[in-house]
C-alpha positions as CSV (number, residue, x, y, z in Angstrom):
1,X,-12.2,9.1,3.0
2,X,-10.2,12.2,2.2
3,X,-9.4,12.8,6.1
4,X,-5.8,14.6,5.7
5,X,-4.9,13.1,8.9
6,X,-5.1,9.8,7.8
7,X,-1.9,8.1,7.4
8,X,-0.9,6.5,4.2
9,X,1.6,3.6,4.4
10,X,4.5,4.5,2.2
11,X,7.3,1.8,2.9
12,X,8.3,-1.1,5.0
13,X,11.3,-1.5,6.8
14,X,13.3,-4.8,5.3
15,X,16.0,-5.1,7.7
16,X,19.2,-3.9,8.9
17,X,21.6,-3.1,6.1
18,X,25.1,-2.2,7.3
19,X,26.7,-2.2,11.0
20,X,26.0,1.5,11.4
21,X,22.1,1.7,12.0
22,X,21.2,1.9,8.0
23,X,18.1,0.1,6.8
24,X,17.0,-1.7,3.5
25,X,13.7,0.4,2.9
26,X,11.4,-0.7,0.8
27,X,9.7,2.5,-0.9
28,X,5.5,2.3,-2.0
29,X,5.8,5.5,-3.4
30,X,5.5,5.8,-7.0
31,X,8.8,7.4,-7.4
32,X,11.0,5.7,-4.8
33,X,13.3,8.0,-3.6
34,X,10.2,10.4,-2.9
35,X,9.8,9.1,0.2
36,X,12.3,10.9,1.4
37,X,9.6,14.2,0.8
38,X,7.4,12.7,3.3
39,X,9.4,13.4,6.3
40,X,8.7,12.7,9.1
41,X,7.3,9.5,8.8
42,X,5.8,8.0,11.9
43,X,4.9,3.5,13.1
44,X,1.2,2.9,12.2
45,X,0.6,3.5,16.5
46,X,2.3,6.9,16.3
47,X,4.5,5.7,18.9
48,X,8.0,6.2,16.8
49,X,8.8,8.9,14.6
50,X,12.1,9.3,11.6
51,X,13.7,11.2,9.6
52,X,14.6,9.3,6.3
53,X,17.7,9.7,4.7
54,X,18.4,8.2,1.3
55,X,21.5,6.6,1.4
56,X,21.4,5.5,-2.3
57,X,19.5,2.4,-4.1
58,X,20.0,-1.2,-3.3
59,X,18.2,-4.3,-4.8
60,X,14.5,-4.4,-3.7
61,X,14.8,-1.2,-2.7
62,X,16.8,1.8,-0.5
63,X,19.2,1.7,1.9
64,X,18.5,4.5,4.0
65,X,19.5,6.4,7.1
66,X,16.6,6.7,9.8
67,X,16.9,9.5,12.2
68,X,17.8,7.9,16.1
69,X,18.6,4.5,14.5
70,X,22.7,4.4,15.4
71,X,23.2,0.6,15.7
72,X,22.5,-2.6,13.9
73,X,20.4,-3.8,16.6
74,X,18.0,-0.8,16.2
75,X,17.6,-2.1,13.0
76,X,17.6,-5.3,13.4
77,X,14.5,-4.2,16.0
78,X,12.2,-2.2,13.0
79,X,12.4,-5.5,10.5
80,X,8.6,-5.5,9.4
81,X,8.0,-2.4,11.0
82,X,5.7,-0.1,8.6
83,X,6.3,3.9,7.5
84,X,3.2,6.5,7.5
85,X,2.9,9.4,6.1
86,X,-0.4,11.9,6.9
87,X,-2.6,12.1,3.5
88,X,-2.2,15.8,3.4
89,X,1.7,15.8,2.8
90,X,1.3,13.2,-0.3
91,X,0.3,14.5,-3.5
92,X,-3.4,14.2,-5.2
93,X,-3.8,11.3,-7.4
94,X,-5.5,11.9,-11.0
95,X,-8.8,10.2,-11.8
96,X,-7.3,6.9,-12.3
97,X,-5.2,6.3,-9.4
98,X,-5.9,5.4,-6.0
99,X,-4.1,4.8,-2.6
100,X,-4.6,1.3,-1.7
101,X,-6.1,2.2,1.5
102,X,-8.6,3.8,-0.2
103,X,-10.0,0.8,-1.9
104,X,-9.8,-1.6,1.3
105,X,-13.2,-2.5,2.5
106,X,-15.2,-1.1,-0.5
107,X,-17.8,-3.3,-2.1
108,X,-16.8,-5.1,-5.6
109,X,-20.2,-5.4,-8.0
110,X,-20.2,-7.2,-11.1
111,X,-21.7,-5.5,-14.3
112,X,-25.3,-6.7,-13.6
113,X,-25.1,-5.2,-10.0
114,X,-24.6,-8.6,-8.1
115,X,-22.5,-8.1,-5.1
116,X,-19.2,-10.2,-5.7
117,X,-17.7,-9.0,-2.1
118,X,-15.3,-6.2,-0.5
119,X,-11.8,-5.7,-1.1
120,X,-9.5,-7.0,1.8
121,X,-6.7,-6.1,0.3
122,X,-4.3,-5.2,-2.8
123,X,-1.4,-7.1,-3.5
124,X,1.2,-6.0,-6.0
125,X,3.7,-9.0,-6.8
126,X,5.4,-7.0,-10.2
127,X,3.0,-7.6,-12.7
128,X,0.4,-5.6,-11.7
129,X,-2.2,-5.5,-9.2
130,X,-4.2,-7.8,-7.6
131,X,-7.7,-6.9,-5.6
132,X,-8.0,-9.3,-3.2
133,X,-12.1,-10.1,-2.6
134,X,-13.6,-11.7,0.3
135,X,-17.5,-11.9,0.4
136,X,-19.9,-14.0,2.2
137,X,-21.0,-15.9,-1.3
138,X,-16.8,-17.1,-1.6
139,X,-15.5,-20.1,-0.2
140,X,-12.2,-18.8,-0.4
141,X,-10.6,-14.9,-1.4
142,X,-11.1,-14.3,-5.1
143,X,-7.6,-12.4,-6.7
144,X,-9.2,-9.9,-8.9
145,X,-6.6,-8.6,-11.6
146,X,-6.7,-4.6,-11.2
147,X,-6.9,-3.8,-14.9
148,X,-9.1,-1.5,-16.4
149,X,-10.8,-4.2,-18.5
150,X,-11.4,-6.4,-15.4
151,X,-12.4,-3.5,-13.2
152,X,-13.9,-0.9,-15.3
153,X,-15.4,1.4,-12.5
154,X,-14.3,2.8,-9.5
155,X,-16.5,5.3,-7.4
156,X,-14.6,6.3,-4.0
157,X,-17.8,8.9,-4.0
158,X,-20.1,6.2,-3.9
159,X,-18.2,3.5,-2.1
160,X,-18.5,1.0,-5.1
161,X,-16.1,-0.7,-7.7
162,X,-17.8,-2.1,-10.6
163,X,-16.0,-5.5,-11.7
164,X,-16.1,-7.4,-15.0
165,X,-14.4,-10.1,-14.0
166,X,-12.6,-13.3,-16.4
167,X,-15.1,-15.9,-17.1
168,X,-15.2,-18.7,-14.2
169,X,-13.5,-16.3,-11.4
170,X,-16.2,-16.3,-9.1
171,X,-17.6,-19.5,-9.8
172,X,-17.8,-21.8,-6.5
């Protein structure tokens, strides 16, 4: 998992905001404006590559200047279109944080060792994050709060995350 090559996504491109090529940015870095340290970023295919510029905040996020963007139909184009930065030029996380990539796809075990599923995904809608769980046991995905008393244990090492999830969450 710790692959410096890997990319990380680290913002989404929101749309065109002005007439002269600058784009509303929305920034998954802790600090926002750090972004900006991860330059170049490059499209998830490689295919593109920017600079970022920092423009100056905005609501929901940054309006920015991206490198070759001259035009509000170039940014019109990149609505939707995600930022990567390689692993190796973000900064190591302490113990209790994680980069959502890293927890996609690793199995979720209760407190008695039952398999509950794998994480598909991690949604953050502002109160706090959300493991999303999908298993072959569930009807539907389970939203798991990401809290340290609903998920006590994570173990990247070992590929696990130990839940102890509300009462009645994963019950059919």
């Amino acid at each position: 998992m710790d692959n410096p090559d890997e990319l990380i996504c680290v913002g989404t491109i929101a749309g065109a905001f002005g007439v002269r090529g600058e784009v509303r940015l929305k920034s998954f870095t802790a600090d926002p404006e750090a972004i900006e340290d991860y330059n170049p970023l490059v499209t998830e295919d490689g295919s593109l590559s920017f600079e970022v510029g920092i423009i100056g905040p905005i609501k929901n996020g940054l309006s920015v200047r991206l490198s070759s963007v001259t035009t509000k139909e170039d940014a019109d184009a990149l609505k939707g279109v995600n930022l990567y930065a390689p692993r190796s030029r973000l900064p190591s996380l302490p113990d209790d944080e994680f980069y959502y990539a890293d927890l996609i796809g690793v199995a979720v075990y209760d407190t008695g060792g039952t398999l509950l599923g794998q994480v598909k995904a991690v949604h953050d809608h502002g109160a706090g994050d959300l493991l999303e769980i999908h298993g072959a046991g569930l009807r539907d995905s389970v939203l798991l709060p990401f809290t340290k008393a609903a998920v006590p244990t994570v173990d990247l090492t070992a590929g696990r995350i130990i839940a102890d999830p509300p009462e009645g969450l994963f019950d059919a």
